[in-house]
C-alpha positions as CSV (number, residue, x, y, z in Angstrom):
1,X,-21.5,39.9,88.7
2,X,-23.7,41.2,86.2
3,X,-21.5,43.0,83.8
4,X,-19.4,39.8,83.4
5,X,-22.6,37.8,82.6
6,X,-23.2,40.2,79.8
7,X,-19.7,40.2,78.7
8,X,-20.0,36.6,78.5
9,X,-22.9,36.7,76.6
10,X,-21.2,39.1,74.3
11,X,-18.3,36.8,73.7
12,X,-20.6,33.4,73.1
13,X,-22.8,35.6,70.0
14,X,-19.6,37.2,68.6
15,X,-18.4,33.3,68.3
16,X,-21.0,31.8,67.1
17,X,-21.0,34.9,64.2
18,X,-17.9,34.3,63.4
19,X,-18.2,30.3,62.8
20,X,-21.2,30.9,61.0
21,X,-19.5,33.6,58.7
22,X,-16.9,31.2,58.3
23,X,-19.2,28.2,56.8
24,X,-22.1,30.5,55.3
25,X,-19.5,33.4,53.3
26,X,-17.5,31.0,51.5
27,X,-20.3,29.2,50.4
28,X,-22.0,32.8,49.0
29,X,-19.0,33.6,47.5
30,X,-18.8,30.4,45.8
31,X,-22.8,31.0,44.7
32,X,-22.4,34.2,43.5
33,X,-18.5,33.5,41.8
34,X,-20.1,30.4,39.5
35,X,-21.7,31.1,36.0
36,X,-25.5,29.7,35.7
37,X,-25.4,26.9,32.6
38,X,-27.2,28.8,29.5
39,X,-29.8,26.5,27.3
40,X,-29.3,26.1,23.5
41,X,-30.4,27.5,20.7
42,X,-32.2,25.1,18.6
43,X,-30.9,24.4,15.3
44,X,-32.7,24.2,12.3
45,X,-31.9,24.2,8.2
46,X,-33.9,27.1,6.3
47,X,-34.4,27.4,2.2
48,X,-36.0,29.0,-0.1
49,X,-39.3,28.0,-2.1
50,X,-39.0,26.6,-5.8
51,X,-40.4,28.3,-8.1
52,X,-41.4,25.5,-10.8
53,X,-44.2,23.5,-12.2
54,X,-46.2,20.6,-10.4
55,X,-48.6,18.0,-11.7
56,X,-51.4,16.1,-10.3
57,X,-52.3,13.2,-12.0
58,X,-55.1,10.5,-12.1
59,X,-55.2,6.9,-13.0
60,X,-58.2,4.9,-14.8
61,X,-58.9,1.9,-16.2
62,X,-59.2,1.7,-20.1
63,X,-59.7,-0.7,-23.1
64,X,-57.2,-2.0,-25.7
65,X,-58.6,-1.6,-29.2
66,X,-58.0,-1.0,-32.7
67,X,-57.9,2.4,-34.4
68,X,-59.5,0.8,-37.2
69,X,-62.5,-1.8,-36.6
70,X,-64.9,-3.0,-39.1
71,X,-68.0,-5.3,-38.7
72,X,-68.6,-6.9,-42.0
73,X,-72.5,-6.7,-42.1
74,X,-73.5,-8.9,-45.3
75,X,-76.1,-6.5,-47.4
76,X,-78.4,-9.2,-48.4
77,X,-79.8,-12.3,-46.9
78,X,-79.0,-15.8,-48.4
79,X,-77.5,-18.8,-47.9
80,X,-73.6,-18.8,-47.4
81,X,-72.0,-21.4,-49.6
82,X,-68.4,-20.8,-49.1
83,X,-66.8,-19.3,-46.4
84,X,-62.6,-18.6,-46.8
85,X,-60.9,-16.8,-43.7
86,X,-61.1,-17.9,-39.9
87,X,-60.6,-16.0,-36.7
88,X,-56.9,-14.8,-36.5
89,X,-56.1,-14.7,-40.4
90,X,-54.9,-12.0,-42.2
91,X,-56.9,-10.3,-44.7
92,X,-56.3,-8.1,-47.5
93,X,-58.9,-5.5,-48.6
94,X,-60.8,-6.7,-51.5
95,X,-60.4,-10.1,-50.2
96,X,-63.4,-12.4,-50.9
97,X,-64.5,-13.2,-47.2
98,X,-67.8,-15.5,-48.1
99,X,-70.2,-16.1,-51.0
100,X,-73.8,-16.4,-50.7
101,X,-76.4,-17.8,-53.1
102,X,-77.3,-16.0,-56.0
103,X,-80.0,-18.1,-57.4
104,X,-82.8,-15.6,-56.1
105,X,-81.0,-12.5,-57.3
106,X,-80.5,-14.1,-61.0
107,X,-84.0,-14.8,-61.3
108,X,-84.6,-11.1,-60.4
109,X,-81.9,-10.0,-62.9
110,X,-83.9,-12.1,-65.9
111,X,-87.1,-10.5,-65.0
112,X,-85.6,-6.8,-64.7
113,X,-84.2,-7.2,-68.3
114,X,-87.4,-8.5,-69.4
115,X,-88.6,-5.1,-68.4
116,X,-86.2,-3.2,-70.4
117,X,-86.6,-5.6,-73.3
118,X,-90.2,-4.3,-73.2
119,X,-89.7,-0.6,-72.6
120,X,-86.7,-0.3,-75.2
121,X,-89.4,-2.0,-77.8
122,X,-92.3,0.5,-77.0
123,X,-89.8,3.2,-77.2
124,X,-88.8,2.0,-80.7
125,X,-92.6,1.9,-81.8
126,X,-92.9,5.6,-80.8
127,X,-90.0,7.0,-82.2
128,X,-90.9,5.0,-85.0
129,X,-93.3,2.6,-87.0
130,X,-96.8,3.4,-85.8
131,X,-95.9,6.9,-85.4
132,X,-94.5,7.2,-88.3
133,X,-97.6,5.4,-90.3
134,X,-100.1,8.0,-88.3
135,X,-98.1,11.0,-89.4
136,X,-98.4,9.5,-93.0
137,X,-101.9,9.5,-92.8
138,X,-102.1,13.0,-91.5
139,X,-100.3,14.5,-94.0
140,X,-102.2,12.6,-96.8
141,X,-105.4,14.0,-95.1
142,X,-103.9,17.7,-94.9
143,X,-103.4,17.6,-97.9
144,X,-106.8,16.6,-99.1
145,X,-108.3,19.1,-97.1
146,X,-105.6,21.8,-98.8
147,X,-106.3,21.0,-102.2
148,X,-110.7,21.1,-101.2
149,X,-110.1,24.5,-100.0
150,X,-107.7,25.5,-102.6
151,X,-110.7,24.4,-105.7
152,X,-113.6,26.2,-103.2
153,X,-111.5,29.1,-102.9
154,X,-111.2,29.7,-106.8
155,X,-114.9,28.5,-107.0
156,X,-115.9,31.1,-104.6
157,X,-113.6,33.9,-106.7
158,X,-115.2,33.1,-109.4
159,X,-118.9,33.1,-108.5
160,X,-118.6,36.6,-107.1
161,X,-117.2,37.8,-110.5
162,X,-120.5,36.0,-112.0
163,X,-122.4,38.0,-109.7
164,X,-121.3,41.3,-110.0
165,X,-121.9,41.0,-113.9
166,X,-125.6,39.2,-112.7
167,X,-124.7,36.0,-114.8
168,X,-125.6,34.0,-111.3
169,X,-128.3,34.6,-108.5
170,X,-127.6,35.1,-105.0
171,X,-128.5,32.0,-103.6
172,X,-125.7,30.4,-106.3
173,X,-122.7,32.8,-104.5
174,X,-124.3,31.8,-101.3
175,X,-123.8,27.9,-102.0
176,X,-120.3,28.7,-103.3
177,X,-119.4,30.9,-99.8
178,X,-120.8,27.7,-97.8
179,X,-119.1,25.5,-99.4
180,X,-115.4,27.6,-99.2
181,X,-116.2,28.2,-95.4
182,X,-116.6,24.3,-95.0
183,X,-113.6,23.4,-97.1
184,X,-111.4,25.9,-94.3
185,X,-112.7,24.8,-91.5
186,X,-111.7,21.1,-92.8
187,X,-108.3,22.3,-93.5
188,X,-107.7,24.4,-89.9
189,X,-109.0,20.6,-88.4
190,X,-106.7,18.5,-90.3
191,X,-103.5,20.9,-90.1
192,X,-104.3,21.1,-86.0
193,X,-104.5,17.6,-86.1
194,X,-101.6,17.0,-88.0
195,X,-99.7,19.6,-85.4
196,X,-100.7,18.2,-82.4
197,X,-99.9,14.5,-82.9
198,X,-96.7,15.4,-84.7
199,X,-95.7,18.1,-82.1
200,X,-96.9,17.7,-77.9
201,X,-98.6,14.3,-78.4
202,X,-95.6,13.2,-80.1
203,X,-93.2,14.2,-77.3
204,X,-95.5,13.3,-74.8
205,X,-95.6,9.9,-75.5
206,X,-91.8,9.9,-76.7
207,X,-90.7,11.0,-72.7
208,X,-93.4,8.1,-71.3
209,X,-91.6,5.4,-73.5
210,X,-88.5,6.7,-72.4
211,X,-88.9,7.1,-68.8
212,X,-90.4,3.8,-68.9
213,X,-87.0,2.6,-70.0
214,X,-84.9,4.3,-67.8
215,X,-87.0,3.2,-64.6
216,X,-86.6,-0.4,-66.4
217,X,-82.8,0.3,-66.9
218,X,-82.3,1.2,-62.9
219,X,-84.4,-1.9,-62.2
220,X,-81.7,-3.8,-63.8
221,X,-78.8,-2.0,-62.5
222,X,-79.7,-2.5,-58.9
223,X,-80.5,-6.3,-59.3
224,X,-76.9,-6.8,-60.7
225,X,-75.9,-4.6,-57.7
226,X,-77.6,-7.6,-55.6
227,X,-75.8,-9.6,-57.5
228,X,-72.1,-8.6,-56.5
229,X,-73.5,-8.4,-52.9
230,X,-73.4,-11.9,-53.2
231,X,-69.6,-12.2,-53.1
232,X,-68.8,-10.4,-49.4
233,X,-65.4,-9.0,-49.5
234,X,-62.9,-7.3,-46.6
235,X,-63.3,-3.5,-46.3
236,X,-60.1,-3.4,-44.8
237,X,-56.9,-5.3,-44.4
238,X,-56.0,-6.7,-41.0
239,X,-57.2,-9.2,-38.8
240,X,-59.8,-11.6,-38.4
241,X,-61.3,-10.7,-34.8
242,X,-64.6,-13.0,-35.1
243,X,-66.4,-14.9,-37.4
244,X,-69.9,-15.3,-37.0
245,X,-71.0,-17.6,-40.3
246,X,-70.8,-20.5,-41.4
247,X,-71.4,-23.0,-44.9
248,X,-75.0,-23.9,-45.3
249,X,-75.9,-21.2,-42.5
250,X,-78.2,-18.0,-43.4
251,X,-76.2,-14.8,-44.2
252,X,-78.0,-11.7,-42.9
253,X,-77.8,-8.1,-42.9
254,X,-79.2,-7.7,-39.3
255,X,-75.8,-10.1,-38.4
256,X,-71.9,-9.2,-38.8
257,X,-70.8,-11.8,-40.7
258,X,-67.1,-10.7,-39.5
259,X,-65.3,-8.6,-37.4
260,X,-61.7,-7.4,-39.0
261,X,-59.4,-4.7,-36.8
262,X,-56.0,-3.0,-38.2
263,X,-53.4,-3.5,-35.4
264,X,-50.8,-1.3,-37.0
265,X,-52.1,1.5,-34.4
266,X,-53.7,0.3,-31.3
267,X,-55.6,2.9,-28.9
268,X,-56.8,2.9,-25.3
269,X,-60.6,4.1,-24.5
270,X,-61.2,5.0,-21.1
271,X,-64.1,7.7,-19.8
272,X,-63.5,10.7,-17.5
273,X,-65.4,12.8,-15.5
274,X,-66.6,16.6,-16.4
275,X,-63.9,18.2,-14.2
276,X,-60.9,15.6,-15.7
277,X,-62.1,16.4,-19.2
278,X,-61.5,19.7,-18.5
279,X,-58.4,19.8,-17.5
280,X,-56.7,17.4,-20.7
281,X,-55.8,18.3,-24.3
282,X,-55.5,16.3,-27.5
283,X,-51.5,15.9,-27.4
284,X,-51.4,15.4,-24.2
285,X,-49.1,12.4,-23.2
286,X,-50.1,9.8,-21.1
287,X,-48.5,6.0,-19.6
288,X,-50.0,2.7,-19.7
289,X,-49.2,-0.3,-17.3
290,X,-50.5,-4.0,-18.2
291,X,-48.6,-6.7,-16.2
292,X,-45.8,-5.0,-15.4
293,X,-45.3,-3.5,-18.7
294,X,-45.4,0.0,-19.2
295,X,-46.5,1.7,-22.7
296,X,-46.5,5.3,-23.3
297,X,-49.3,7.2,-26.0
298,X,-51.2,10.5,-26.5
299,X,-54.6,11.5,-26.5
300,X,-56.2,11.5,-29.8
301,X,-60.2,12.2,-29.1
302,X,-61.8,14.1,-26.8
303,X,-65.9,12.9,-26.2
304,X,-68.2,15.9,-26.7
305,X,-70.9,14.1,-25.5
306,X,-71.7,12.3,-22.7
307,X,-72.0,8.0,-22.3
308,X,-75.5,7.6,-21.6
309,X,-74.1,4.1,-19.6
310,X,-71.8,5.5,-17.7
311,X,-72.7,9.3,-17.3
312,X,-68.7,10.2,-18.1
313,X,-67.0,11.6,-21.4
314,X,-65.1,8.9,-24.1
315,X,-61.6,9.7,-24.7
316,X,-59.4,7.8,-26.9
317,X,-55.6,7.7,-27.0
318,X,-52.6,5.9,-29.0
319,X,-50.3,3.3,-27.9
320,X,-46.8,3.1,-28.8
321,X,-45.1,-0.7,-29.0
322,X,-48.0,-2.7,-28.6
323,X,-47.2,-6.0,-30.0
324,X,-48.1,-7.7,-26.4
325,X,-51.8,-5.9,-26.2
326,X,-54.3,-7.9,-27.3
327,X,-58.1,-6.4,-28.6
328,X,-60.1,-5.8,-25.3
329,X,-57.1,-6.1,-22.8
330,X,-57.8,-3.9,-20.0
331,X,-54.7,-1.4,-18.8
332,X,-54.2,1.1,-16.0
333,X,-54.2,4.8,-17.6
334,X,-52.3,7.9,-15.8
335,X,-52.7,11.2,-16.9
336,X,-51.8,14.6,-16.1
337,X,-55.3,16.2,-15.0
338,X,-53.9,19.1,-13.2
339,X,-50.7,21.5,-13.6
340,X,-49.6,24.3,-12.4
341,X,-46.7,26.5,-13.7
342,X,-44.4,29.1,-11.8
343,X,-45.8,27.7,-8.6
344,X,-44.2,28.1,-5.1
345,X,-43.2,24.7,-3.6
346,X,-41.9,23.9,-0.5
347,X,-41.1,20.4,1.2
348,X,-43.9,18.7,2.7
349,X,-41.4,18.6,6.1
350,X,-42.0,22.1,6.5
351,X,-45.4,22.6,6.2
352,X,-47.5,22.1,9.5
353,X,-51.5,21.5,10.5
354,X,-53.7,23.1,13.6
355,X,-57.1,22.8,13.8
356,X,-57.3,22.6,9.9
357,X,-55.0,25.4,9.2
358,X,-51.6,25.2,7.3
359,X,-48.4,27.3,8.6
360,X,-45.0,27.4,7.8
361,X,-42.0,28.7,10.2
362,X,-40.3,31.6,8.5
363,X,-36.5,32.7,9.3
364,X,-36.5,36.4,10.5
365,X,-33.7,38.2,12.4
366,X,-32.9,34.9,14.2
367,X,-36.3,34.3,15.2
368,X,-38.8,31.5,13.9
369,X,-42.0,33.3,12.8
370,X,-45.2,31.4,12.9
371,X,-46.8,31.9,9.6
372,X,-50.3,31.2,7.7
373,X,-50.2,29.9,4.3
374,X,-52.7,28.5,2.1
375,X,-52.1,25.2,-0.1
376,X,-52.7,23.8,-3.6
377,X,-51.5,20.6,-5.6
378,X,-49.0,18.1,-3.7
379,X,-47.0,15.1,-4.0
380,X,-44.8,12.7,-2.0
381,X,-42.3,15.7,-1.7
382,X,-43.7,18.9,-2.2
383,X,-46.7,21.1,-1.6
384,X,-47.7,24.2,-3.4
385,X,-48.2,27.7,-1.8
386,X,-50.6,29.9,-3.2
387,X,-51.3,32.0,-0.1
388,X,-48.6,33.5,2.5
389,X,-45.3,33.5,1.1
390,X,-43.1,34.4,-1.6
391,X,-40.8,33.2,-3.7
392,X,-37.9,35.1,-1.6
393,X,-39.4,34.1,1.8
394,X,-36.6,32.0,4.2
395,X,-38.6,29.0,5.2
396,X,-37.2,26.6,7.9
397,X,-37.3,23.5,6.8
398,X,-36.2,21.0,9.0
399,X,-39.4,19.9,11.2
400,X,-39.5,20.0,15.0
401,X,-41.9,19.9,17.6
402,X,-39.9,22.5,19.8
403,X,-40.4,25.4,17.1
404,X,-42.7,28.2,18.3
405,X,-43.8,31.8,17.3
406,X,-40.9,34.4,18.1
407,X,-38.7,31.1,19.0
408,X,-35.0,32.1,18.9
409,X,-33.1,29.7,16.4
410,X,-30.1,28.8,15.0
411,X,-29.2,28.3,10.8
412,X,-26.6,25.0,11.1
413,X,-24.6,26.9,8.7
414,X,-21.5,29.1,10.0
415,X,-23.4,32.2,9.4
416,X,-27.5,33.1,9.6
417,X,-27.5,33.5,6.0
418,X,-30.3,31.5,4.4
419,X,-29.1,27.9,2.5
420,X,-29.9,27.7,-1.1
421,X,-32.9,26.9,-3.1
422,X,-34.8,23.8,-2.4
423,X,-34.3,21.1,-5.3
424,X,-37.6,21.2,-8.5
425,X,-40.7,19.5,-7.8
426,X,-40.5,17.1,-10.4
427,X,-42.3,13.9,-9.2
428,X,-46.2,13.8,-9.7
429,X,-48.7,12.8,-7.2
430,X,-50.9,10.0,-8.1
431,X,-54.9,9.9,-7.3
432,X,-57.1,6.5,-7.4
């Protein structure tokens, strides 16, 4: 009774074994027969760097003016009696632009040649006339005294012959030597005299008559200068910017009477910083916007001091075409400040920030390789790389959130053979 329980028992496991082979086997099978679904590789475009030039450039706010602007400052004061040019006419240069009253300055002139009328006459009497009347007299007297010492020489000659033979006493050759030494110091007075007024004294006063005259002469000269100060003309020609006088008003050299600018070559003034000034040349070429108009120039001066006002540097530059500008019209400048030649650029898309730090993704063996770069000048669609690659470094360039160091990628070309060159950086970035 037993061993037919137990063969029962036997029979009901081997059953159940077999119905469970039956559903759990062809399901393993089935498991281990199907292929497990394999994920993607991610795609991505690589490049390149350019190797090119990049620009930074900075925009201001400058002047319209002339090249050439004169303020016509009258050089004497006086009433303006005529007054010939208004604001906005043309002048010429030479042009009469006002007169003033000369009745002051004439009166001046009369007395100046007074003064010369005067000296010229002194100068006359010196070289002449009384001079020549005092030399008369001197020589008369000369010769006087010559023909005195000439009789008290031969008096003397002969009183010592006298007494040698003892014919005369020596008080007589005495008298006769006293009266010789008198006649020769007479003479030596007159001649010295005669020297003296006819020589130095002579030319003394001959060089005071004369400088008196030519002091005179300049008096004269500068009052007729005054005189054509009188008649204000146009340094240059051009335009008239202002006009500041008026008939019957006062005329003033403390007060332009006018203001004239050339417009044949307009120029922008605008001021820069140390670190702009820098960084720009004389030639350099530069734009110019004014309602929606756009003018091109170059620079033309470089400050070399500083603007006490506005603690920046003065630079001037031309305008080209300016017809619409008017004096004082305010533009926006742009200028190249920065440049770099044979830089490494890359597109902005492919450059990417963590914590502060810049990294690109470079292509290598199929892999995307996380690496650290630093960056220089940029616009709106390239950066520069001056740290961490080189101009033969495979960049990835298409931007995704998925990439990763050591991520396994795919070029979405046929082959994993790098695409070509990324196009010049030739746009400029733009800073207020």
């Amino acid at each position: 009774m037993k061993v037919k329980k137990g063969v029962v028992w036997t029979v009901s496991i081997l059953v159940i074994l077999g119905i469970a082979s039956a559903i759990v086997i062809p399901r393993v099978l089935q498991a281990v027969n199907r292929k497990e679904p394999q994920t993607p590789l991610l795609m991505v475009d690589t490049g390149v760097p350019t190797v090119g030039e990049i620009t930074k450039t900075t925009e201001l706010m400058g002047s319209v003016q002339p090249d050439e602007m004169v303020s016509v400052i009258p050089k004497i004061s006086g009433e303006v009696l005529e007054t010939y040019f208004e604001e906005g006419d043309t002048v010429q240069a030479g042009d009469v632009l006002l007169l003033i009253s000369d009745e002051a300055v004439r009166t001046q002139i009369d007395q100046a040649q007074d003064a010369v009328n005067l000296a010229q006459v002194n100068l006359n009497s010196v070289n002449g006339g009384t001079m020549e009347q005092q030399l008369t007299q001197l020589e008369a007297s000369l010769a006087s005294a010559k023909l005195t010492l000439d009789n008290a020489e031969k008096n003397l000659a002969r009183m010592e012959s006298l007494f040698q033979t003892g014919a005369i006493s020596q008080v007589e050759l005495e008298q006769a030597q006293t009266t010789y030494d008198a006649a020769k110091l007479q003479y030596d007075s007159s001649q010295k005299t005669y020297d003296l007024t006819k020589g130095q004294v002579h030319e003394e006063q001959q060089a005071a008559a004369q400088a008196q005259l030519n002091q005179a002469q300049t008096g004269l000269q500068a009052a007729q200068q005054q005189l054509s100060y009188t008649r204000v003309t146009a340094p240059i020609s051009g335009t008239i910017e202002k006009k500041s006088v008026s008939v019957h008003g006062m005329a003033s050299p403390q007060s332009p009477a006018y203001v004239i600018s050339n417009k044949n070559q307009m120029t922008v003034q605008f001021f820069v910083s140390e670190t702009v000034r820098e960084n720009i040349r004389i030639g350099d070429a530069l734009t110019m916007e004014k309602n929606g108009a756009a003018y091109t120039g170059e620079i033309m001066e470089i400050g070399e001091m500083v603007d006490t006002s506005t603690g920046l540097f003065l630079v001037k530059a031309s305008i080209q075409n300016t017809q619409d500008l008017y004096t004082g019209s305010t533009v926006k400048v742009t200028l190249t400040t920065q440049r770099a030649d044979n830089a490494i650029l890359i597109p902005l898309g492919a450059l990417y920030r963590e914590a502060g730090n810049a990294y690109v993704y470079v292509y290598e063996n199929g892999q995307a390789k996380k690496t650290a770069v630093q960056t220089g000048m940029y616009n709106d669609e390239f950066i520069q790389i001056t740290e961490g690659l080189t101009a033969n470094s495979t960049i990835i360039t298409s931007w995704s959130s998925q990439l990763q160091d050591a991520l396994p990628v795919q070029v979405m070309s046929s082959s994993d053979a790098p695409s070509s060159s990324l196009s010049s950086a030739s746009s400029e970035e733009e800073t207020a």
